[in-house]
C-alpha positions as CSV (number, residue, x, y, z in Angstrom):
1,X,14.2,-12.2,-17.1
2,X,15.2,-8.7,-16.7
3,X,18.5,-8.5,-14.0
4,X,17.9,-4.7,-13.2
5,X,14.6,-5.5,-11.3
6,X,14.3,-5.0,-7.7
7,X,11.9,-6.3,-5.4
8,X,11.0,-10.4,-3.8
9,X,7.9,-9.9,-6.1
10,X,7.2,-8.0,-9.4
11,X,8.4,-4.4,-8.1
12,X,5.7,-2.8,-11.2
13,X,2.9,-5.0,-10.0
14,X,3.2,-4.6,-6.5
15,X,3.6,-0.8,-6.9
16,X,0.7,-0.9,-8.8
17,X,-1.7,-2.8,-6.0
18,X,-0.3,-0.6,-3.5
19,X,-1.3,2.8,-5.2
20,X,-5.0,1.4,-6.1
21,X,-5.2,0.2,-2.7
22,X,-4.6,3.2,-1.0
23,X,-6.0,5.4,-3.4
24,X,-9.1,2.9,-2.8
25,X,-8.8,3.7,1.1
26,X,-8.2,7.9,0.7
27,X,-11.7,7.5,-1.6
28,X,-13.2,5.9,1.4
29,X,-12.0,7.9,3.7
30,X,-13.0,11.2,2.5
31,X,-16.8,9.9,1.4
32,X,-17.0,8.5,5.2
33,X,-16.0,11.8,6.4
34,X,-18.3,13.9,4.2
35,X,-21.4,11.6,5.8
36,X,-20.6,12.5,8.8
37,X,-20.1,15.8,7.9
38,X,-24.0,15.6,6.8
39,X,-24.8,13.6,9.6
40,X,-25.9,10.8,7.6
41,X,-23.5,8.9,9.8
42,X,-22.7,8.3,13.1
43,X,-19.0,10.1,14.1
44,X,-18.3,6.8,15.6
45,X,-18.6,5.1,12.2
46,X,-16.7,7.8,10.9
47,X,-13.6,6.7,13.1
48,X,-13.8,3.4,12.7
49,X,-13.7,3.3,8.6
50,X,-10.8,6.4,8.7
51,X,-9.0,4.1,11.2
52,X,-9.5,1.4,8.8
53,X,-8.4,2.9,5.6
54,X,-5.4,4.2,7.6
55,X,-3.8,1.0,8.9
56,X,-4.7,-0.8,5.2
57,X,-3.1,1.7,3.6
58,X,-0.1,1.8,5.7
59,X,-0.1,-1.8,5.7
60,X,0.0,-1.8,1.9
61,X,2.8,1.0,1.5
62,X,5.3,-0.9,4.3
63,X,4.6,-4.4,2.2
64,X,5.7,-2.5,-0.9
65,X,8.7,-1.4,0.5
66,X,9.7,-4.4,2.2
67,X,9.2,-6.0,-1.2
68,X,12.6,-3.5,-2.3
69,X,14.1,-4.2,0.6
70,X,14.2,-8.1,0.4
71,X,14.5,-8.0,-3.2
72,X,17.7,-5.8,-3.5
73,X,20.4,-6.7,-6.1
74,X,24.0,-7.4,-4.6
75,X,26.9,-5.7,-4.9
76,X,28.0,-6.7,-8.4
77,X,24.3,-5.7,-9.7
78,X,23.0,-8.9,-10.5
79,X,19.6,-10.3,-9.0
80,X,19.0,-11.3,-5.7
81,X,20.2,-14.9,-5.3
82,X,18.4,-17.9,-4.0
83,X,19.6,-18.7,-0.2
């Protein structure tokens, strides 16, 4: 086990769900806007699916830095110990 690694979880794996994950929600975002835009959709629709991309997204990007935060090494470098 490698003692340089930060994070509660996997820091690499975590990083990894968050970027798909709100790559996944921009994707969605921008092809909900682009129906309404064409008025294949209703603007309400629109709202509700950027408002929902938005707080996943955030949601994702505050768990992956809490992840650091929880999982920081001590002073002397080592891993995070056990309480």
């Amino acid at each position: 086990m490698d003692d340089r690694r930060r994070g509660f979880l996997n820091p690499q794996v975590v990083r990894a769900l968050s970027f798909w994950t709100t790559s996944i929600c921009l994707l969605v975002a921008v092809v909900a806007s682009l129906l309404a835009i064409w008025n294949f959709t209703g603007k309400d629709t629109l709202w509700r699916t950027v408002a929902t991309c938005v707080v996943i997204g955030a949601g994702t990007m505050v768990f992956a830095r809490l992840n650091t935060v929880f999982g920081e090494a001590d002073e002397e470098g080592s891993a995070p110990r056990d309480i």
